[in-house]
PDB file of N, CA, C and O in Angstrom:
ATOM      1  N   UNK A   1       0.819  -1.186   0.000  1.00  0.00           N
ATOM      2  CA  UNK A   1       0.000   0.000   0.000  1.00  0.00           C
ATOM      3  C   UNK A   1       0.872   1.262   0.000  1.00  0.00           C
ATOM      4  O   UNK A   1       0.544   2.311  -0.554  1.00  0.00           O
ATOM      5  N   UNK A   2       1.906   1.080   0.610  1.00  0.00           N
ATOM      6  CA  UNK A   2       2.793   2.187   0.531  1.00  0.00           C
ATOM      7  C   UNK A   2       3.974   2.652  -0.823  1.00  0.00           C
ATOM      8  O   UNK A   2       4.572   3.709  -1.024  1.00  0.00           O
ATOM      9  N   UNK A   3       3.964   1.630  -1.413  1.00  0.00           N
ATOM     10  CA  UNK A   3       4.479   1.565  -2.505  1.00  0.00           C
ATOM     11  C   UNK A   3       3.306   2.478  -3.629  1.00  0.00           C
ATOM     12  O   UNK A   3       3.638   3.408  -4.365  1.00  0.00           O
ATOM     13  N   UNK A   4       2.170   2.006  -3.516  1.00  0.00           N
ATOM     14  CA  UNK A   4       1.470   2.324  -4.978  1.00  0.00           C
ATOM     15  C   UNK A   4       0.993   4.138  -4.090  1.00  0.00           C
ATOM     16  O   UNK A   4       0.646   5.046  -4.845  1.00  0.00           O
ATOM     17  N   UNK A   5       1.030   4.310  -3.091  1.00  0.00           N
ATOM     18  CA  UNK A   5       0.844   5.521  -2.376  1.00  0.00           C
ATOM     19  C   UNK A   5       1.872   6.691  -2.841  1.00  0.00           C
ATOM     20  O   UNK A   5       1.622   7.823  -3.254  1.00  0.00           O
ATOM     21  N   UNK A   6       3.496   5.828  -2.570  1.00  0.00           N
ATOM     22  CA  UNK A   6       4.678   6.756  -3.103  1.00  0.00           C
ATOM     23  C   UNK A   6       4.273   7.155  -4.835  1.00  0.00           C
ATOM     24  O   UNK A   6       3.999   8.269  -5.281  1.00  0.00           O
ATOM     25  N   UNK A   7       4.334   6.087  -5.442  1.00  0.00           N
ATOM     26  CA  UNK A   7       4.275   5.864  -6.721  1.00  0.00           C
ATOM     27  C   UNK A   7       3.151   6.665  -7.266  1.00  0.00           C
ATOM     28  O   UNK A   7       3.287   6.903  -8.466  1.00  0.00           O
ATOM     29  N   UNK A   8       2.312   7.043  -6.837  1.00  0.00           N
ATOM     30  CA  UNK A   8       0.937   7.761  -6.890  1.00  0.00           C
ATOM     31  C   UNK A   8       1.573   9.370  -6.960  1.00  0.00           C
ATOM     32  O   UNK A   8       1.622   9.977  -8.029  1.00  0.00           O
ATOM     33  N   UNK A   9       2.066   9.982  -5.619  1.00  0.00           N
ATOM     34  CA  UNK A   9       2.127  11.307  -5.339  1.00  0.00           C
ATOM     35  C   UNK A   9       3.803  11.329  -6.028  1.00  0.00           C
ATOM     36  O   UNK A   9       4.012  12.524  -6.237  1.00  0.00           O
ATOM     37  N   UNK A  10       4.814  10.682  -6.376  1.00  0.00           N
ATOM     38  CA  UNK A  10       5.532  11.059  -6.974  1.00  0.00           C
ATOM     39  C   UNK A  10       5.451  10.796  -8.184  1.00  0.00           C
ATOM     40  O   UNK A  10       6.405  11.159  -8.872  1.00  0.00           O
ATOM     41  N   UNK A  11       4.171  10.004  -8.940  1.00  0.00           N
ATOM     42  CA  UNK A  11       3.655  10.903 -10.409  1.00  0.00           C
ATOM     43  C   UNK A  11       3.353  12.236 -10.521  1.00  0.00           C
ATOM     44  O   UNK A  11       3.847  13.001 -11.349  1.00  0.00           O
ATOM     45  N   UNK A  12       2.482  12.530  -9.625  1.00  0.00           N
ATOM     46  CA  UNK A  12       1.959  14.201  -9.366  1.00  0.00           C
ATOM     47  C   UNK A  12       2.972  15.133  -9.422  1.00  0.00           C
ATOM     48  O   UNK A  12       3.060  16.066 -10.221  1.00  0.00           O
ATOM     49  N   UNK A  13       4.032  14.719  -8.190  1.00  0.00           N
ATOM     50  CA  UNK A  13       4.878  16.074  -7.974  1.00  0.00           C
ATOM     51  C   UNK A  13       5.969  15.849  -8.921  1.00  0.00           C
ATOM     52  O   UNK A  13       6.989  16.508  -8.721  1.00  0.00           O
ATOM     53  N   UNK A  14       5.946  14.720 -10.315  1.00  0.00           N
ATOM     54  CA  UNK A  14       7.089  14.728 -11.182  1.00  0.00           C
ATOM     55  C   UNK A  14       6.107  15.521 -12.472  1.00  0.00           C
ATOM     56  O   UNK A  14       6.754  16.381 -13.070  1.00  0.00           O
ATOM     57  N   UNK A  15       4.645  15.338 -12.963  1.00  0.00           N
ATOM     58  CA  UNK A  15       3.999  16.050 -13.617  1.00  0.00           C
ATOM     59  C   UNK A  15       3.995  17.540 -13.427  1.00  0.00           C
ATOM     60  O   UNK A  15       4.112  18.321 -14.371  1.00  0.00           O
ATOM     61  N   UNK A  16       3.807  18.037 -11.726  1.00  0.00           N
ATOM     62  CA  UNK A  16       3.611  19.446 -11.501  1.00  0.00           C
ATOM     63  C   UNK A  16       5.407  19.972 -11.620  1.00  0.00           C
ATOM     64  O   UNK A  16       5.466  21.183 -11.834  1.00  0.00           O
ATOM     65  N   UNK A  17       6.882  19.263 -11.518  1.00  0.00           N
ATOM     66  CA  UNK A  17       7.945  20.014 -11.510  1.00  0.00           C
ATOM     67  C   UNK A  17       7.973  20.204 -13.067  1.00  0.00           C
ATOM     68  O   UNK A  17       8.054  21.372 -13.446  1.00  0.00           O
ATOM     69  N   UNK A  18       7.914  19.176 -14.068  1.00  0.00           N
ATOM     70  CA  UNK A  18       7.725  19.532 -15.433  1.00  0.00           C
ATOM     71  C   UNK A  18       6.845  20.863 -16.012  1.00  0.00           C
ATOM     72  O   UNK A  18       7.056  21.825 -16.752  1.00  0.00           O
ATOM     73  N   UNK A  19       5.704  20.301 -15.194  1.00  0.00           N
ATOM     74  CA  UNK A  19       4.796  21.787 -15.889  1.00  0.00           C
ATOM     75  C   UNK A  19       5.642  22.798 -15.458  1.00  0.00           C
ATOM     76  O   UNK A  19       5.964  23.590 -16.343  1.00  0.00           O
ATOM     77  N   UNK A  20       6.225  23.057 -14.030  1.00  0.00           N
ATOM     78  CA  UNK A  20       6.628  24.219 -13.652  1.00  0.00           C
ATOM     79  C   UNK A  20       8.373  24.771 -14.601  1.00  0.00           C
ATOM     80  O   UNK A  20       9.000  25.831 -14.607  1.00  0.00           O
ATOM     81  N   UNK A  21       8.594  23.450 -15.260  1.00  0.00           N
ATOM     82  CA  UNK A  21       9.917  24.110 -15.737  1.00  0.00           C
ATOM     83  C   UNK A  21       9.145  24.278 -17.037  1.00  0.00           C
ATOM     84  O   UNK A  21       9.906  24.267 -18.005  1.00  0.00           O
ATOM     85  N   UNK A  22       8.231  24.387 -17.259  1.00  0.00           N
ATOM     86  CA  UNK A  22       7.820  24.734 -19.462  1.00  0.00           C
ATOM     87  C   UNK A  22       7.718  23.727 -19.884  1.00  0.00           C
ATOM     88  O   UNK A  22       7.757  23.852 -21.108  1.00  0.00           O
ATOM     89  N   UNK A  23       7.544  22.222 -19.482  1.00  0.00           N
ATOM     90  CA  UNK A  23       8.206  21.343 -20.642  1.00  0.00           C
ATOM     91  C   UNK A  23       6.764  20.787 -21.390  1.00  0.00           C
ATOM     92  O   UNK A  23       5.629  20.911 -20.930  1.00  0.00           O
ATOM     93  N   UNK A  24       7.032  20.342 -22.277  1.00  0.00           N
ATOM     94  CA  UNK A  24       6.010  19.644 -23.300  1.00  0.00           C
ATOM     95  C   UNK A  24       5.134  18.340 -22.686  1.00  0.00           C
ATOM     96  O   UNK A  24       5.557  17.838 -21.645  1.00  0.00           O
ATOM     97  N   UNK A  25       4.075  17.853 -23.230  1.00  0.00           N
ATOM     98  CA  UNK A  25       3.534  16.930 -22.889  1.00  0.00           C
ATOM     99  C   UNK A  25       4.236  15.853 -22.192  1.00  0.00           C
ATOM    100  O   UNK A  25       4.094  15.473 -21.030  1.00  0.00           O
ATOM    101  N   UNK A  26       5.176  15.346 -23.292  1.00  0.00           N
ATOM    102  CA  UNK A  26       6.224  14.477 -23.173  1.00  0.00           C
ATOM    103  C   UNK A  26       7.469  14.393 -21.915  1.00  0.00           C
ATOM    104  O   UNK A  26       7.926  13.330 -21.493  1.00  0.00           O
ATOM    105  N   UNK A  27       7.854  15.666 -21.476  1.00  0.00           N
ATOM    106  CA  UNK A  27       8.260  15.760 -20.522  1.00  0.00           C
ATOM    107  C   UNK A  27       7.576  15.756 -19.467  1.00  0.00           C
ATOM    108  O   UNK A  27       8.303  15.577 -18.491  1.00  0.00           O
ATOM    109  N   UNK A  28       6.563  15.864 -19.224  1.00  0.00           N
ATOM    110  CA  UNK A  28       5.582  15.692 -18.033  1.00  0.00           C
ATOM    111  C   UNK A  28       5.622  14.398 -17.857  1.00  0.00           C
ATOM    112  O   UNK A  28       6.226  14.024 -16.852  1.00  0.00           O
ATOM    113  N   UNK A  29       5.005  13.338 -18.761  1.00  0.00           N
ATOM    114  CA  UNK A  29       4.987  12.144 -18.973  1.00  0.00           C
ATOM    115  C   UNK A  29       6.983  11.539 -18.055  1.00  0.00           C
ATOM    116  O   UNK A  29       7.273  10.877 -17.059  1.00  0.00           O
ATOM    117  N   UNK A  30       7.529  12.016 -18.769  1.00  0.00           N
ATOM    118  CA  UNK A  30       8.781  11.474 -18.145  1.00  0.00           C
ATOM    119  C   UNK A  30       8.885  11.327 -17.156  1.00  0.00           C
ATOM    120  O   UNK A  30       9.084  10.332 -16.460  1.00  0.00           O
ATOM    121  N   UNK A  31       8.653  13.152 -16.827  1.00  0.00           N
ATOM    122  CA  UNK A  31       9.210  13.661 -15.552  1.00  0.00           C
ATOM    123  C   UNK A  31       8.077  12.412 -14.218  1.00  0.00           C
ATOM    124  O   UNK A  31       8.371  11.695 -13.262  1.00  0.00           O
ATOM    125  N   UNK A  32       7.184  12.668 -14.720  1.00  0.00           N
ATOM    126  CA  UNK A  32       6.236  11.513 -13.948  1.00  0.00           C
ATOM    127  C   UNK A  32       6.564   9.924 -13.804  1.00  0.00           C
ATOM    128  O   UNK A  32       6.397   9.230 -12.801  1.00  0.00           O
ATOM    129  N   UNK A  33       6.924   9.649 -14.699  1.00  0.00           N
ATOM    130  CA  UNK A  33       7.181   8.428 -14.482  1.00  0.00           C
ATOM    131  C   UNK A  33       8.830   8.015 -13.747  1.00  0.00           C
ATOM    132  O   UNK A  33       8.975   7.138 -12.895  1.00  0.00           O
ATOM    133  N   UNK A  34       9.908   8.836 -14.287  1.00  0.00           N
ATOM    134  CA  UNK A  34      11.101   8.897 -13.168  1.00  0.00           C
ATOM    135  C   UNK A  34      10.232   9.190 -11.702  1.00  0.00           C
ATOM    136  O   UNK A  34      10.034   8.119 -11.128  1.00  0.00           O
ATOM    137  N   UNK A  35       9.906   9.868 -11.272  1.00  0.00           N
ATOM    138  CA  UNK A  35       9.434  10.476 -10.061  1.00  0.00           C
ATOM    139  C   UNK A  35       8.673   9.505  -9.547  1.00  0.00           C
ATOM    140  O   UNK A  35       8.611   9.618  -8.323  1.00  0.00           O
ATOM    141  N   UNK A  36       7.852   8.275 -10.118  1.00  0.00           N
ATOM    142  CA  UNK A  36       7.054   7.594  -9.589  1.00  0.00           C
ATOM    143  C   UNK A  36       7.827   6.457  -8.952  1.00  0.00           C
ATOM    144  O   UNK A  36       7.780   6.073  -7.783  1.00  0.00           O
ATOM    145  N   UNK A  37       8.795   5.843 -10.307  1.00  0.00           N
ATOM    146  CA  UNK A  37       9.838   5.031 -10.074  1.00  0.00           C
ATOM    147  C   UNK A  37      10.816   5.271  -8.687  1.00  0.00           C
ATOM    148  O   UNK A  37      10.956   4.498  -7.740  1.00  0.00           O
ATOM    149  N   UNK A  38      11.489   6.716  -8.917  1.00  0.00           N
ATOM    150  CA  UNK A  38      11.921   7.024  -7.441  1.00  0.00           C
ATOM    151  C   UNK A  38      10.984   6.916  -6.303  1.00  0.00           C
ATOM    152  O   UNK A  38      11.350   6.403  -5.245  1.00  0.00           O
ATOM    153  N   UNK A  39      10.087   7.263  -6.433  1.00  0.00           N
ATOM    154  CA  UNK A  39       9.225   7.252  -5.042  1.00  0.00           C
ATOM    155  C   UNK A  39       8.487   5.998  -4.510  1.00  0.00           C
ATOM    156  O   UNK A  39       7.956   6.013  -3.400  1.00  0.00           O
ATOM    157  N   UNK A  40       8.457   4.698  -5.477  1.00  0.00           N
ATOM    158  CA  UNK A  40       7.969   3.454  -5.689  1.00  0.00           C
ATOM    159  C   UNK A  40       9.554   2.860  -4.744  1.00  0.00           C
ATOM    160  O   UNK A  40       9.492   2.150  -3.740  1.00  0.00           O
ATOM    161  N   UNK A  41      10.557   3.244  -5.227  1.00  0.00           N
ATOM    162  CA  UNK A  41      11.557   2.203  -4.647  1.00  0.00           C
ATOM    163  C   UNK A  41      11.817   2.963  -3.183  1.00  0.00           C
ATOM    164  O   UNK A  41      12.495   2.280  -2.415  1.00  0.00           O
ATOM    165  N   UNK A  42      11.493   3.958  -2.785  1.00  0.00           N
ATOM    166  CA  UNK A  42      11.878   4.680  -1.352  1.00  0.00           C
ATOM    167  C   UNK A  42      10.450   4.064  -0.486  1.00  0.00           C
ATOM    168  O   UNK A  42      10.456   3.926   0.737  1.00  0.00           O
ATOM    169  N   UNK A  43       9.381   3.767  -1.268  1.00  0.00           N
ATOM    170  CA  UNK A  43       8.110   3.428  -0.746  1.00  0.00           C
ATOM    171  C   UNK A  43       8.490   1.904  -0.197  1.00  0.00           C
ATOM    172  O   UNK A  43       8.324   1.481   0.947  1.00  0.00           O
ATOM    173  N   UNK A  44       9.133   1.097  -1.511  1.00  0.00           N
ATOM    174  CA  UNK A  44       9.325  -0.102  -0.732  1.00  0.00           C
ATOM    175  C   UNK A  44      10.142  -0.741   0.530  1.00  0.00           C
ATOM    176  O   UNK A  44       9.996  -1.761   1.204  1.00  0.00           O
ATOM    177  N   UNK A  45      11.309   0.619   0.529  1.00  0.00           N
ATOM    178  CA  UNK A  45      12.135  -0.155   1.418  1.00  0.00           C
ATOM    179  C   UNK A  45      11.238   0.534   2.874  1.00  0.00           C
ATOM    180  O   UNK A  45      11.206   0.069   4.013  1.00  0.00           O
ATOM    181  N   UNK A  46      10.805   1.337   2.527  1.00  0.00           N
ATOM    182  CA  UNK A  46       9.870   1.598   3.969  1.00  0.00           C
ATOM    183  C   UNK A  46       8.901   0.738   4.032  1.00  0.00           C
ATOM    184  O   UNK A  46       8.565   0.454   5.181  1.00  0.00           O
ATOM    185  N   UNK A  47       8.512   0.385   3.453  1.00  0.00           N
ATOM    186  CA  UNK A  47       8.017  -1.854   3.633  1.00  0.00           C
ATOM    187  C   UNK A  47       8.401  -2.417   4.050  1.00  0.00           C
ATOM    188  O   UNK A  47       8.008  -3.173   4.939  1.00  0.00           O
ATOM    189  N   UNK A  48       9.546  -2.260   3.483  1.00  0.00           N
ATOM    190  CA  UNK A  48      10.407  -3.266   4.530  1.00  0.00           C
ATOM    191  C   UNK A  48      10.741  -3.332   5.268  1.00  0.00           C
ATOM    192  O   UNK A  48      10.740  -4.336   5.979  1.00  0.00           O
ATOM    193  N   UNK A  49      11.472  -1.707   5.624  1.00  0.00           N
ATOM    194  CA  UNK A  49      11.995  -1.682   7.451  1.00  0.00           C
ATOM    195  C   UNK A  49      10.705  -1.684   8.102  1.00  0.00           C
ATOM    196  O   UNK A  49      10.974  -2.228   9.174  1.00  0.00           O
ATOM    197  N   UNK A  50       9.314  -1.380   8.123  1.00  0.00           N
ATOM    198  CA  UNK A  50       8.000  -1.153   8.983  1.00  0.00           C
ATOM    199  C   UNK A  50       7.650  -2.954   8.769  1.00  0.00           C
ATOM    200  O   UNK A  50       6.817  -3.443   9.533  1.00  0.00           O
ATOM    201  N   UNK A  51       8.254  -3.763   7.823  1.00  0.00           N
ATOM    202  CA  UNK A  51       7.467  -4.855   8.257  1.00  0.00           C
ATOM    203  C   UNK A  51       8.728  -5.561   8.982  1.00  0.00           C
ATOM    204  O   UNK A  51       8.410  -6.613   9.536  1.00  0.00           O
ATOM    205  N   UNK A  52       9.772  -5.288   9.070  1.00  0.00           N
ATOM    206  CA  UNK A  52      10.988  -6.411   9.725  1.00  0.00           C
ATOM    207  C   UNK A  52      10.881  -5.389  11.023  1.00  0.00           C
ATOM    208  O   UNK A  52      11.762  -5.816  11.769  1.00  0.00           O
ATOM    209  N   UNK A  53      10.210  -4.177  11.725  1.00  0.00           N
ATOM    210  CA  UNK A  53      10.068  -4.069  12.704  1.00  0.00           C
ATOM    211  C   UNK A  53       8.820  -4.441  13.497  1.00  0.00           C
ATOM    212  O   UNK A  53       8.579  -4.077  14.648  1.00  0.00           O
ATOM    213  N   UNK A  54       8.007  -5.272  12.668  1.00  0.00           N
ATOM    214  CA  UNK A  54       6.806  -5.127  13.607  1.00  0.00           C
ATOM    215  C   UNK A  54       6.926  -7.199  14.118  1.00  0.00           C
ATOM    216  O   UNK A  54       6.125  -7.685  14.915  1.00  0.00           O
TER     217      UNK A  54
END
């Protein structure tokens, strides 16, 4: 749940830094999907440490 949560809001805030630098459709698209990817793999390892602590 925390994974598709990261992966969720770091589509958003990789769509809204694109819009904010000018870029084209296409760069939004990017910028979103790097940003989701980063925030998908920081989401998981906080999976992991919250499930090897409980």
């Amino acid at each position: 749940m925390i994974v598709i949560a990261a992966a969720t809001i770091g589509a958003i805030l990789g769509w809204r830094r694109a819009a904010g630098l000018g870029g084209t459709g296409r760069d939004r698209v990017q910028y979103a999907a790097g940003f989701a990817m980063a925030f998908a793999v920081v989401g998981l390892f906080a999976t992991v440490i919250i499930d090897r602590m409980t």
